[in-house]
N, C-alpha and C positions, 0 to 999 in steps of 0.2 A: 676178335676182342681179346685186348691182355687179361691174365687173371686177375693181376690189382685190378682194372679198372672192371671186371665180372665181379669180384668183391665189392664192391664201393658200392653200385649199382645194387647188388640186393642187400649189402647195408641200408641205404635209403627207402630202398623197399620195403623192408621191414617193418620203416616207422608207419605206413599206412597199412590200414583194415579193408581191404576191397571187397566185398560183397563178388562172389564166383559171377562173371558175367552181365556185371554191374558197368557196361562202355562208359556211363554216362561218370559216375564216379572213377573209373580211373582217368576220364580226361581230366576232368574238375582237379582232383585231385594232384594230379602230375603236374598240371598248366603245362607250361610250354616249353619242355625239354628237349629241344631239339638236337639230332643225332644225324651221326653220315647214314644215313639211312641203306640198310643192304637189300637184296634180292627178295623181292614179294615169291615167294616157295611153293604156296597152295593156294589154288581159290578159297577154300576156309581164310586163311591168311590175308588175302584182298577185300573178301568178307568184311572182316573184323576193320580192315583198314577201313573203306568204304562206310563203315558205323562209326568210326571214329571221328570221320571227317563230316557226316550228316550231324554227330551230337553238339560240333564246334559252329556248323554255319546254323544250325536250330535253335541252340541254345543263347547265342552271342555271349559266351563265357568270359574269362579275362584272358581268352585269346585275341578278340574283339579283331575278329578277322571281317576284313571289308574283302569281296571282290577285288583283284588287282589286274587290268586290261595291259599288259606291257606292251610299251610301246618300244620302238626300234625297227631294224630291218625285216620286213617282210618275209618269208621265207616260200617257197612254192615246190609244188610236186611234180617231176619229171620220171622217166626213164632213164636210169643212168647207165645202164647196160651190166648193172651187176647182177650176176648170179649167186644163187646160193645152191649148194651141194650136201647132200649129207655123207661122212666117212666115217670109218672103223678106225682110228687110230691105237694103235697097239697098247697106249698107256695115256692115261687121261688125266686131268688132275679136279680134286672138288673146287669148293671157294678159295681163293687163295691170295694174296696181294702178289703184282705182278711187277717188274718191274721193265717200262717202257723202252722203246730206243727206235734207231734206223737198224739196227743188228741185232744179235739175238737175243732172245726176253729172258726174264727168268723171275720163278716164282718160288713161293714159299707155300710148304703142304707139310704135311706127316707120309704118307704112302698113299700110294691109286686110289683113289673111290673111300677115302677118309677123310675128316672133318676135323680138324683141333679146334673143340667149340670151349673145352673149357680150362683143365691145366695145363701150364706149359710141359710140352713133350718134347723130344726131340724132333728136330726140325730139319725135311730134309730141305737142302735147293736143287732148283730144278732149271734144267735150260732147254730152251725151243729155239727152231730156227723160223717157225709159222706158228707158233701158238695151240699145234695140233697136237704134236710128234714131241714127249717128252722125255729127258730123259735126269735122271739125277745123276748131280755132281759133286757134292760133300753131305756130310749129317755135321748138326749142330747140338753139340752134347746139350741137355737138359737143365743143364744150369745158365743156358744163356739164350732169353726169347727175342729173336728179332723180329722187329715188329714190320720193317717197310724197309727194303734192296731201292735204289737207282741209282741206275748204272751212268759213268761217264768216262765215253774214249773206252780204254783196257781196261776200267777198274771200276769195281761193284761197291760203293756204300750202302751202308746199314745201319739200323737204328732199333734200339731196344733195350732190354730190361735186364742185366745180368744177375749174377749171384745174389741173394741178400746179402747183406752184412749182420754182425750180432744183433741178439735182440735190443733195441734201446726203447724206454717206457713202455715194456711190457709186449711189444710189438718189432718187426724182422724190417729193417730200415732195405726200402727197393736201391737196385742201382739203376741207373739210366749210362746204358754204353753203348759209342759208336763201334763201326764193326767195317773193315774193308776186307776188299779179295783183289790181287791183280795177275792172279791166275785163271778167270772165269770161274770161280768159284767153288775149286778145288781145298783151297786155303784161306781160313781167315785170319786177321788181325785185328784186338780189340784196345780201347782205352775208354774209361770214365769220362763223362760230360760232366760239367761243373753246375751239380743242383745241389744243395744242401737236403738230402730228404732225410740225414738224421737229426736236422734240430724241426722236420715235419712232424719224425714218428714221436718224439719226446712230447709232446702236448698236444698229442690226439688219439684219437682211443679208433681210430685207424686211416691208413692213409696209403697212396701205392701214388704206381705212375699209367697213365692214360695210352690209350694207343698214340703212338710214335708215328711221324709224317717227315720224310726225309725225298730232297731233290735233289740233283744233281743239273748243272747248266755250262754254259760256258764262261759266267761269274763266276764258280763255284759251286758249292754245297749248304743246301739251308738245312737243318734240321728243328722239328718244335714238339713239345709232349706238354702236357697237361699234368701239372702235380694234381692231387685231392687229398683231402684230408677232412675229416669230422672233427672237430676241433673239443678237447674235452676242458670243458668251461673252470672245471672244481681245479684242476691243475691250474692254471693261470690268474685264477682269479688273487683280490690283493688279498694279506694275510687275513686273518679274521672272515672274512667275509665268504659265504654261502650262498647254493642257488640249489635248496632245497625239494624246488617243483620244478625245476626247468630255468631252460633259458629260449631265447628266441637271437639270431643272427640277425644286425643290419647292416646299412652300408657302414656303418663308421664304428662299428664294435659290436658291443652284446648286449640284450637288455634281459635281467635276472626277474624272472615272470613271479606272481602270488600263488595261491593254490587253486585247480581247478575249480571250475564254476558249481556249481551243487546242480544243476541242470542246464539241459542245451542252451548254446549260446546263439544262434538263431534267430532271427529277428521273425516276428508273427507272420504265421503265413508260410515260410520253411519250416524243413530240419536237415539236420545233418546226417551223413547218412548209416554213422557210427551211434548217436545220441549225442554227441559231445565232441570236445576238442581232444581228448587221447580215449584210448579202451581201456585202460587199466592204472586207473589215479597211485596204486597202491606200486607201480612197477617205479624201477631207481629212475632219480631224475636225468634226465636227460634233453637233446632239442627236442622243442615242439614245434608243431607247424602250424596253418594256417587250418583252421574248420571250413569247409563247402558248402554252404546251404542250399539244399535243391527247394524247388519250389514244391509244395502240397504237406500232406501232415503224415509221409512215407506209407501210407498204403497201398500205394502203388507204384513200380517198378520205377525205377528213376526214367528211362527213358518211353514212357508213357505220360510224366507228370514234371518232363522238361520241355517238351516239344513248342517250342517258340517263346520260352522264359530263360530270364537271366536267372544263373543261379549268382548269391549272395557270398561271397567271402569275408570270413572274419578271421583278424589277425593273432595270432597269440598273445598279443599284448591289449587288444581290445577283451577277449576271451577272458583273460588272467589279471590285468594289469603288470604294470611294471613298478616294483619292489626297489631297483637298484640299474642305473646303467652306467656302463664302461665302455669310457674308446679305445680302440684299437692299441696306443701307444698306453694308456692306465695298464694295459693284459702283459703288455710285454711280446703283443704279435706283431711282427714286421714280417718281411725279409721272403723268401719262399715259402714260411707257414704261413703270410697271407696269401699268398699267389695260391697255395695248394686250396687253400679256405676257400676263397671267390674263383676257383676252377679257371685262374687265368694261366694263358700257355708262357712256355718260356722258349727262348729260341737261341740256335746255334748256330755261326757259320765259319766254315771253312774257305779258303781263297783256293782258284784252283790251281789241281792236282796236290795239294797239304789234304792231310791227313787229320790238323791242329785245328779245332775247332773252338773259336774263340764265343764266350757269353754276348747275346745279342739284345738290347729292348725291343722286344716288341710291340707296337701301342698296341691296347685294350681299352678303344672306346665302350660307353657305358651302356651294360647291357651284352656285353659279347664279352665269350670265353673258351671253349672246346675250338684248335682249331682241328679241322674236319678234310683239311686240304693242302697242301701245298706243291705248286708249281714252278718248275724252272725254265725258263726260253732262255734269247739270246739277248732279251734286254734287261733282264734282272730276275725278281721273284715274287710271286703273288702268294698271299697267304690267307686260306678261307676261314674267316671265323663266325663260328654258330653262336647263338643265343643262350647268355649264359645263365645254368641252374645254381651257382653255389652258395648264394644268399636271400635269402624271403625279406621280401617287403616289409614293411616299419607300418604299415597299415592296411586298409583296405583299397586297393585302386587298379585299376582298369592297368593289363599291361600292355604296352606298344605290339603291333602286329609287329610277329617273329620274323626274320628276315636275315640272311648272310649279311656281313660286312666282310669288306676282301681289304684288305693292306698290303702296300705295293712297296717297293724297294728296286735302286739302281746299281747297286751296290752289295746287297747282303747285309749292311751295316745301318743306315742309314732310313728309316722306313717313313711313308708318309703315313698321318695320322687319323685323316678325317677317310670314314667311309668313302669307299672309290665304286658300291651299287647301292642304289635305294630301289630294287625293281620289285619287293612281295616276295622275292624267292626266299625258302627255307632251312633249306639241307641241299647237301650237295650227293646227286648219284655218280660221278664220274669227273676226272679230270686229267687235265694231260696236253698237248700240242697240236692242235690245227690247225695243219699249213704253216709247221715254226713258230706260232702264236700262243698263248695260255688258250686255254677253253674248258668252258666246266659245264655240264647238261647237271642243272637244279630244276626243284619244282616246287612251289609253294602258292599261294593264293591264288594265283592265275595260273594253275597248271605247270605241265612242262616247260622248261625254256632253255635255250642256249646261250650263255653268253660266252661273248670271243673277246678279246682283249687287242687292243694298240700297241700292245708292251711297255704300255708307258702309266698303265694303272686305269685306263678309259677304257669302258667295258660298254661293249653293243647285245642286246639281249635280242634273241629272236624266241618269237611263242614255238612251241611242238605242238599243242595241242589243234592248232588251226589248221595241222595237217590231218586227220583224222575228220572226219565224219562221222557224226555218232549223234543220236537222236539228244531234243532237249533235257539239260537236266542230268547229263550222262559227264561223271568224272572221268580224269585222265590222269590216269597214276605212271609213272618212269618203274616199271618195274627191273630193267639192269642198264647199264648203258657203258659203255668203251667208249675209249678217245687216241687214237696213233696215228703213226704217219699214214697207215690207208681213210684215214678219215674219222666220223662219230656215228656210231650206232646205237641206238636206242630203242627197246622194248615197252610199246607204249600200252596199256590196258585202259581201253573201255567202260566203266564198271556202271553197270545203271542201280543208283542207291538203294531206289524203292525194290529190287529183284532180288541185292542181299546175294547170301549164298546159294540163292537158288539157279542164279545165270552162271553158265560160263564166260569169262569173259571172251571177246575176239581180239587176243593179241595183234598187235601191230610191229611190224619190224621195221622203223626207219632209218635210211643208212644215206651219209650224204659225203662227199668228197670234200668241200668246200664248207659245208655249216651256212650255205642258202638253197641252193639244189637239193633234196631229198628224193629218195627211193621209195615207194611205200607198199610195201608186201605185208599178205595174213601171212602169221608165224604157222598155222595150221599148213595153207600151201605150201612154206617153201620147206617145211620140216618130213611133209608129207605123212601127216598122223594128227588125230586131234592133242591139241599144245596142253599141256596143264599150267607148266608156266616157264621163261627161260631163268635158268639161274647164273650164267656166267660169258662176259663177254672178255674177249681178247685183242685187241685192234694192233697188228702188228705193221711190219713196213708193205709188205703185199698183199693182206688179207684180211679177214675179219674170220676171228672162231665165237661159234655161240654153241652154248649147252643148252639142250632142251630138253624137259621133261614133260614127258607123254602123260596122258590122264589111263586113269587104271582102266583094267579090261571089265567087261561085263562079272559079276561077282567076283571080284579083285578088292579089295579095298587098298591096295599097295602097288604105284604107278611102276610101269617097266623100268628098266636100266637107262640114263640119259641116251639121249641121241646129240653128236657132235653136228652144225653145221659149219661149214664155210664157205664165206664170199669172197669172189674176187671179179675185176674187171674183167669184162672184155677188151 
């Protein structure tokens, strides 16, 4: 995660009160921000997942998730003759973004058995010829974060964050620069991407750029990032005019809220789980959000007194009223300060083997914004976009079950518009080439699923969880998953709701060639040790590498040092 976008993130955070331990209010509360979701790390962690996901199918919240049965190709369980092995590789690397190919990989870390979770550091790269065996091959001074390498032919694309530039309104305006190497990665070369984020930072009281998603194919080079921005309403507004309590975002501008309500806003029979629609009336105005109402009169823990109730949403303008509103063209926001505002991406490409990456539209159908993915094959480029957070509803209503939309492109230039999957899926854990094809392993409403792509924007979904046995009532979470030339691997967890933290799960390791044939091994067996959980897959041209961590030893409360596996055919 970039630092802008680890800023923004607990800027948002901020504006809610969560109750320590309160699952049911930070769902309620969040709705539906859907994210590339990374490596479930502890059973505490699948825990918590696991509550997360019992408070949304008990509750029927405004995620208003239905069961989704995907339909598509079949998928079945065979012998495929792969083995897994466990080795000592001399140099290992933590989480890392990798970058794929038929040759050799290369990834982005800080040093061995290190984490860069929060400012940018210097950054080394790293190249593998198996995904095992690593070694580093330049550092990237600390003034410039790359956020995503893919390589094409001789030469390494990059995409990222550089220098800032001076302060503008009060605030250090992000750069968004491309980055190559056609030394393997000895030397780079950098240039600015054309995003306006200093007329973002001038009328916002903050704003950065998103993690960075860059391809490489034989079209070309896509790159896309995500502006954000909190948009500071008192600057824009028209002269004379104030918004002394607040404001509230909608689709088509702002509406300028009354003073909070003198008591809960609640309809009988809730409350909220604050008392009200903000904590602190007396704090500088600023956005407001939407108040939760759980069902009962709070005496009892929210998820004791949700269990098969809707909770209530009221809007800040239902809460407050509306004083005054303004569209979008009254503020004077157009341009990349809206795109930053409603968290839509923007996108780049390159022709190939150019360096010149030209400004691209990408549609943002409604409702989608963070893209989460992006893929190159031999017939164009796919690009996964998640469900988008950067504007609150104008009222109170049910919102659509969360779902990827993928947007397809033959060209780099040219994109189709209309969602190309309606299948439940959510987030995406992985993506990448099977069998020279796009291929993404998501999971959402119905579990695990795979889908493969035509190259031509027609996407066939196959379920993962129908591989798996696992008693009624038993979730199925993608806890990491790879996609390269040796094939798709996926780490699939069991979790049984009602058991909570208290089960281990029994991992599952399924690994297929094709994305219909599957393998299906306990990660306990082939790790040889009990699994705590995997945190990192590698899917190179020969192999597959997985990182596993062991559960702690008897009075330990801190698991051993990972275990490396790797599969390969016979």
């Amino acid at each position: 995660m970039s630092n802008n976008l680890d800023n923004e993130l607990r800027t948002r955070a901020a504006a809610f009160d969560v109750p320590p331990g309160d699952v049911d209010a930070v769902m309620t509360r969040a709705g539906d921000r859907t994210r590339n979701r990374r490596a479930l790390t502890t059973v505490s962690t699948i825990a918590a997942v696991v509550a997360l996901i019992a408070v949304v199918v008990s509750t029927g919240s405004d995620h208003h998730v239905v069961p989704v049965h995907v339909a598509g190709e079949p998928a079945h369980v065979a012998d495929l003759g792969i083995s897994w092995k466990r080795v000592n590789p001399g140099t290992t690397l933590a989480f890392s973004p990798i970058a794929k190919g038929a040759g050799p990989v290369y990834a982005l870390s800080t040093a061995p058995g290190q984490v860069d979770a929060n400012a940018p550091q210097n950054r080394v790269v790293w190249k593998s010829d198996d995904g095992s065996e690593w070694q580093s091959v330049s550092t990237l001074s600390n003034d410039l974060y790359i956020a995503d390498l893919s390589p094409t032919s001789d030469r390494i694309y990059a995409v990222g964050t550089g220098p800032a530039t001076a302060a503008v309104g009060g605030q250090k305006s992000s750069r968004l620069v491309s980055g190559w190497s056609d030394d393997g990665g000895k030397t780079w070369q950098e240039a600015d991407l054309p995003v306006d984020m200093n007329a973002v930072a001038t009328k916002s009281s903050s704003s950065g750029l998103g993690i960075a998603q860059i391809a490489s194919g034989a079209k070309g080079t896509v790159a896309v990032a995500t502006p954000t921005a909190q948009l500071d309403v008192n600057k824009v507004l028209p002269n004379g005019a104030t918004a002394p309590y607040g404001w509230a975002l909608t689709e088509t501008g702002v509406d300028v809220l009354g003073a909070p309500p003198a008591k809960d806003p609640c309809p009988a029979g809730t409350v909220s789980d604050k008392g009200g629609d903000t904590s602190n009336p007396a704090a500088p105005p600023g956005p407001v959000y939407p108040t939760y109402c759980m069902p009962g009169d709070g005496s009892k823990p929210a998820m004791e007194r949700t269990a098969g109730q809707q909770p209530v949403e009221v809007s800040p303008q239902q809460a407050r009223g509306v004083t005054a509103s303004y569209t979008w063209a009254q503020l004077g926001v157009d341009g990349d300060l809206l795109k930053a505002i409603k968290h839509q991406p923007i996108g780049f490409y390159a022709p190939p083997g150019s360096t010149h990456f030209e400004r691209i539209d990408l549609p943002t159908p409604d409702g989608t914004g963070d893209a989460t993915a992006v893929v190159a094959g031999k017939d164009g480029f796919d690009v996964v976009l998640s469900a988008s957070y950067g504007v609150a509803p104008t009222k109170t209503q049910q919102q659509p079950p969360s779902q990827l939309t993928i947007v397809h492109s033959a060209d780099g230039r040219t994109w189709d518009g209309a969602p190309s999957v309606e299948h439940g899926v959510s987030w995406t854990s992985a993506s990448g080439l099977l069998n020279g094809q796009p291929a993404i392993v998501a999971e959402g409403d119905g579990g695990p699923v795979l889908l493969r792509s035509d190259g031509a924007g027609n996407w066939t979904p196959t379920s993962l969880g129908t591989l798996i046995d696992a008693p009624a009532g038993t979730d199925r979470m993608v806890t990491v998953a790879g996609i390269g030339p040796f094939g798709v691997v996926a780490v699939i967890a069991p979790v049984d709701k009602e058991a909570g933290s208290r089960a281990q799960p029994d991992f599952r390791v399924l690994t297929s060639r094709d994305g219909i044939t599957w393998q299906s091994d306990r990660l306990s067996d082939v790790a040889g040790m009990a699994a705590n959980t995997a945190s990192l897959v590698y899917v190179t041209a020969n192999q597959a590498v997985l990182k596993v961590s062991p559960q702690p030893t008897p009075g330990s409360k801190k698991p051993g040092p990972d275990v490396t596996l790797v599969a390969t055919a016979k």
